[in-house]
C-alpha atoms as an extended CHARMM CRD file, in Angstrom:
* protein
*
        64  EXT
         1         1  UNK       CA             71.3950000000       97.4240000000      100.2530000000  PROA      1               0.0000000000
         2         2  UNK       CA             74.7940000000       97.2560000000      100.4350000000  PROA      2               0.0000000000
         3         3  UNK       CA             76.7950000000       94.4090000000       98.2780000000  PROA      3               0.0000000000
         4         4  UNK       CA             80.6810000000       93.4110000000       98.0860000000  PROA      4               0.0000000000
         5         5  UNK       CA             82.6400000000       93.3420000000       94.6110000000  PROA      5               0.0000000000
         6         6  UNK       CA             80.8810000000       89.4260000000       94.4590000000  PROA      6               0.0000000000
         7         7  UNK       CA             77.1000000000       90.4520000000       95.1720000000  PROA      7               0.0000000000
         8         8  UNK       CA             77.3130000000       89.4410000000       98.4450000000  PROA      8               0.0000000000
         9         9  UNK       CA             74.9520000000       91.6720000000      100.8070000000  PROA      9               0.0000000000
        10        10  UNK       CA             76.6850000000       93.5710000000      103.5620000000  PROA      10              0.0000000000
        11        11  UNK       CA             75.7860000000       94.0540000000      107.3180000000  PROA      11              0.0000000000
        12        12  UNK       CA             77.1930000000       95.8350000000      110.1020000000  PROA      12              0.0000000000
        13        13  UNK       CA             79.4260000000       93.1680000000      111.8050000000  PROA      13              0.0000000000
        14        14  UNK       CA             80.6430000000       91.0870000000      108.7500000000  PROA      14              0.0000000000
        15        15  UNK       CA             83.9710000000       91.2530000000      108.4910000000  PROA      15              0.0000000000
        16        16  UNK       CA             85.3030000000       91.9100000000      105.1700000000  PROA      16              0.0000000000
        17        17  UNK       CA             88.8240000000       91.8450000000      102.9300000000  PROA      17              0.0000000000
        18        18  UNK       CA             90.0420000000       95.6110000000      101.7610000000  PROA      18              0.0000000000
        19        19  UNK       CA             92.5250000000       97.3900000000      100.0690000000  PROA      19              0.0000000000
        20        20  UNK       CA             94.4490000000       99.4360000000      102.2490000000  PROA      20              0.0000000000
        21        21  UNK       CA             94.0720000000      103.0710000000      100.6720000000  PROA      21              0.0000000000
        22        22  UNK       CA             97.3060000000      104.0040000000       98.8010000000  PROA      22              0.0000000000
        23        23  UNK       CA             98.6950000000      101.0480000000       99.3850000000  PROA      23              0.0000000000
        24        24  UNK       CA             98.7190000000       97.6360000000       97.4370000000  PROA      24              0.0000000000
        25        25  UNK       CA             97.9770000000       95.3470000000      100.9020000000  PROA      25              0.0000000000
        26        26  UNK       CA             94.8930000000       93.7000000000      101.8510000000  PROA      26              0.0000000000
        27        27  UNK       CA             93.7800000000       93.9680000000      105.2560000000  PROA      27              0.0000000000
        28        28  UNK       CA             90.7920000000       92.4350000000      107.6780000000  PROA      28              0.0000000000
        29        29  UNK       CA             88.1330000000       94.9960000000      109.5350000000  PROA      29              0.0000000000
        30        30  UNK       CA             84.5800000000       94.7670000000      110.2400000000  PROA      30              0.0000000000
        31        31  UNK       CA             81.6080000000       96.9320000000      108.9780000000  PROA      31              0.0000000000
        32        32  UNK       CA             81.2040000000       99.2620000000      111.6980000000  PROA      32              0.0000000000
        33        33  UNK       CA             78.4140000000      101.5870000000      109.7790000000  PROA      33              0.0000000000
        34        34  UNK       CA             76.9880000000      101.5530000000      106.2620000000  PROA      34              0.0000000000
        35        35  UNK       CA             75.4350000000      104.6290000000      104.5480000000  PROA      35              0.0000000000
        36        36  UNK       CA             74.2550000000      104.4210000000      101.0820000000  PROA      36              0.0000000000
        37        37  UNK       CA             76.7520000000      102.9020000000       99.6680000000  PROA      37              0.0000000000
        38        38  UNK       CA             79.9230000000      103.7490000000      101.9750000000  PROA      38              0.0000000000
        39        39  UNK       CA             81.2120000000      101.3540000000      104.6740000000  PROA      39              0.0000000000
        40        40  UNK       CA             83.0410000000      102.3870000000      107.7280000000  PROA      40              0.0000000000
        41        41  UNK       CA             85.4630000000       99.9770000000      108.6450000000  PROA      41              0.0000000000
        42        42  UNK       CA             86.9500000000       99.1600000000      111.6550000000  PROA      42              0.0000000000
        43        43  UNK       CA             90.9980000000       97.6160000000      111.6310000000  PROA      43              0.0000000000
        44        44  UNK       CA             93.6590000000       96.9370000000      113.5120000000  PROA      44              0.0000000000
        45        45  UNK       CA             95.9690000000       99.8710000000      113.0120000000  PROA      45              0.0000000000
        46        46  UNK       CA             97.5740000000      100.9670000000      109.7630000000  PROA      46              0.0000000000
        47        47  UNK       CA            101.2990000000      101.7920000000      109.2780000000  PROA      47              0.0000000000
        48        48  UNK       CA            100.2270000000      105.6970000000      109.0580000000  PROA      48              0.0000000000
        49        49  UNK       CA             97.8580000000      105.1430000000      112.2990000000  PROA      49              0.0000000000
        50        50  UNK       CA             94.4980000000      105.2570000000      111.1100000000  PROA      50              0.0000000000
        51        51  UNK       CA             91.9040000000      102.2230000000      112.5600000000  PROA      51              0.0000000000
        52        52  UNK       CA             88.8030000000      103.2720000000      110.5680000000  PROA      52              0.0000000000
        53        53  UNK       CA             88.8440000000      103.3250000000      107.0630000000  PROA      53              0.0000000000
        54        54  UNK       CA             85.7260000000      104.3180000000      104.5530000000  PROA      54              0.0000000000
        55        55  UNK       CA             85.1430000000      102.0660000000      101.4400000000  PROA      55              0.0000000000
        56        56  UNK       CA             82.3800000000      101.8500000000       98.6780000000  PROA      56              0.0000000000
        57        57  UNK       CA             80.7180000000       98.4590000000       99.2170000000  PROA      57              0.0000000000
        58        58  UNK       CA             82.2360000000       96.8800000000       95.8630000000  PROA      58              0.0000000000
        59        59  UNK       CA             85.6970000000       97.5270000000       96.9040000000  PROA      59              0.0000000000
        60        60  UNK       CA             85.7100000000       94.6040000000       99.7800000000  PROA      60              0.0000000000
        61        61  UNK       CA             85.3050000000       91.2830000000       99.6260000000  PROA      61              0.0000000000
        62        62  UNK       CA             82.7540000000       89.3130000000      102.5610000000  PROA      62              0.0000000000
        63        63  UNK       CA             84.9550000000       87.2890000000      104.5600000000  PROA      63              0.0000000000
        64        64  UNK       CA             82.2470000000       84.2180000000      105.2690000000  PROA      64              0.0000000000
């Protein structure tokens, strides 16, 4: 079972809080697949283009 940096359990759907990678900017997506402990996240698009983005579970924060 997935959880978020608080213990909160993830699901496909939630929308969560993440770090965008090499940057220092939060951003809003929703779980769009989890596997083990990796979430696939769907965004609005980046500034380099990307609109998924993979995270371990305890680097996002459950947006409730």
């Amino acid at each position: 079972m997935a959880k978020d940096f608080f213990g909160n359990e993830l699901n496909v759907g939630d929308t969560v809080a993440f770090m965008q990678t090499g940057y220092r900017q939060m951003k809003l997506g929703v779980v769009e697949k989890i596997t083990n402990d990796t979430l696939i996240i769907h965004h609005e698009r980046t500034n380099v283009g990307k609109t998924s983005t993979k995270q371990t579970s305890n680097q996002v924060f459950l947006k409730k």
